[in-house]
N, C-alpha and C positions, 0 to 999 in steps of 0.2 A: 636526742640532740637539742639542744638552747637554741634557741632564733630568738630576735626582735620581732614581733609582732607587726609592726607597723614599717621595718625598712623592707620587711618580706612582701608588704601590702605596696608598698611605694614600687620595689624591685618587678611588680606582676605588673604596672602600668606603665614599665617600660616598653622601648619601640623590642618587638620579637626579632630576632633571628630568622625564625620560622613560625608560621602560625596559622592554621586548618581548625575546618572544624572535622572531628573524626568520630568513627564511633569507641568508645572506650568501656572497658570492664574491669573493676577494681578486683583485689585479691579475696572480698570474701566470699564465701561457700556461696553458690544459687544466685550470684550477682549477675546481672543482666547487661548486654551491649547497649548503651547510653548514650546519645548526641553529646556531644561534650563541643566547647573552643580550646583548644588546647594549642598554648604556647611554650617556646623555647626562651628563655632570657637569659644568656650567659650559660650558667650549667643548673638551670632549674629550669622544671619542667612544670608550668601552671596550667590547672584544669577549670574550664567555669564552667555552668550552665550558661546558656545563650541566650537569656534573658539578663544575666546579669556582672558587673562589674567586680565585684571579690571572686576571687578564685575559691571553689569549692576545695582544693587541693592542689599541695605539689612535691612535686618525686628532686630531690634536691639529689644530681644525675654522678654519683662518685657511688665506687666501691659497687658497681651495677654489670649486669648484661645484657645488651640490647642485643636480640635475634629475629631472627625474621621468622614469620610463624602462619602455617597455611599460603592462600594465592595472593593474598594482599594484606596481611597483616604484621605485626611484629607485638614481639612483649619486652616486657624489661623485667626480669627478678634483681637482688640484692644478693651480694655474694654471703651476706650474715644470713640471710631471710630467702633460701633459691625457692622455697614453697608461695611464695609470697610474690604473684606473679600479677603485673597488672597488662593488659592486653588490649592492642590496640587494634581496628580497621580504616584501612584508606580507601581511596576509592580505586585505586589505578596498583597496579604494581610498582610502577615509574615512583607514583609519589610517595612508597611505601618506602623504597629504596634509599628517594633522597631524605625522608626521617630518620632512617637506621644510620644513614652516612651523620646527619646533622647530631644525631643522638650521643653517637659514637665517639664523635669529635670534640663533642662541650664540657668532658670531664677536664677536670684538674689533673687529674691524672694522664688523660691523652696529650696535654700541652706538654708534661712535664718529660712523658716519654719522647714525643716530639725532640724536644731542648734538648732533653740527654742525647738522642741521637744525632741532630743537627752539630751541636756541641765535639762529639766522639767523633764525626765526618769530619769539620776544619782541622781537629787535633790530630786528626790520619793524614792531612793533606799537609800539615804545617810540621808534622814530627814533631811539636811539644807536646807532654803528656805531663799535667803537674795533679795527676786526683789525689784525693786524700786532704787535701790544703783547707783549713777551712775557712780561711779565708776567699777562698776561691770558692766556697760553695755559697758562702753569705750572697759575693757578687753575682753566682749563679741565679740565687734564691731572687735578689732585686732587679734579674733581668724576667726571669717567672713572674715577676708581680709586675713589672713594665708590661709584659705581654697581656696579660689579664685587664688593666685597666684601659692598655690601648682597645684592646676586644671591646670591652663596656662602652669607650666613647663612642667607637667606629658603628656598633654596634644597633645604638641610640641616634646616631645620625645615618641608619637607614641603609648602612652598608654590611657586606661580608667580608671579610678580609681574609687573605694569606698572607701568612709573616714569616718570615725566614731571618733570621741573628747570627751575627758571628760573634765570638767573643774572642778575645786575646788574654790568656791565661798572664802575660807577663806583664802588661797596662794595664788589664783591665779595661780595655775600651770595647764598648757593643754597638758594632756597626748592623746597622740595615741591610741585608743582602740582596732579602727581593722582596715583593708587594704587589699582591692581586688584589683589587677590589670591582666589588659589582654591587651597582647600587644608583645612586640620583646620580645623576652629570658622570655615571661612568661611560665612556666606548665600548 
């Protein structure tokens, strides 16, 4: 895979999602569990030593399986690569849980099943059905990247969010349905 080097480097000093220190054990043979700070940002998973500022690695979280593994652990393999297993310890099982949920949920790919489905429920509720349009998928496509970057701002200023969209196949208009957030100044 291509990356920018340095917006990968900018993207790891963003505010986390989530972010523990855990013990970790990368995929190679004899590799040992390792204090690691390990954060979430968007759908990347950055690993450092605790001494310091660059991220020694990161697990960029598409095309993955995250499971839970032993009493407080989980791993993630790659569905190219299932041999290729890096494997995490939390301290609690609580908190093992809420990284599998957080893990779970940062793909590209969970958002997008999300949409389709949220997408497929108003279309059930409203009896239009226009798939196939592609113009209707482009506007799909830029309510997917509206979600994405809301995530990024909300994200960056400290929050979690739940986002819920309707779309109108016939306008084209994408209203806001609902909105959880927890974070500074929330209730």
């Amino acid at each position: 895979m291509r990356y920018n080097e340095k917006e990968l480097l900018s993207l790891s000093r963003q505010r986390a999602e989530k972010a523990a220190e855990l013990s970790m054990r990368g995929p190679k043979k004899g590799s040992v569990l390792k204090k690691r700070l390990v954060k979430l940002v968007v759908n990347f998973l950055f690993y450092f030593r605790a001494d310091e500022e660059e991220p020694v690695g990161a697990l960029l979280l598409e095309h993955c399986m995250v499971k839970k593994d032993e009493e407080k652990g989980f791993l993630i393999s790659f569905i190219d690569e299932p041999d290729k297993r890096y494997i995490f310890e939390c301290s609690s099982q609580e908190q093992r849980d809420e990284w599998v949920e957080a893990l779970t949920n940062a793909s590209y790919e969970f958002m997008r099943k999300s949409l389709l489905f949220y997408r497929n429920e108003i279309l059930k509720i409203s009896g239009k059905v226009s798939l196939g349009d592609v113009g209707h998928h482009l506007c799909f496509s830029l309510i997917l990247t509206l979600v994405c970057a809301c995530r990024i701002l909300w994200s960056n200023m400290g929050y979690r969010q739940t986002l819920a969209f309707s779309w109108n196949p016939q306008t084209s208009d994408v209203n806001l349905v609902s909105f959880q957030a927890t974070g500074p100044d929330c209730n």
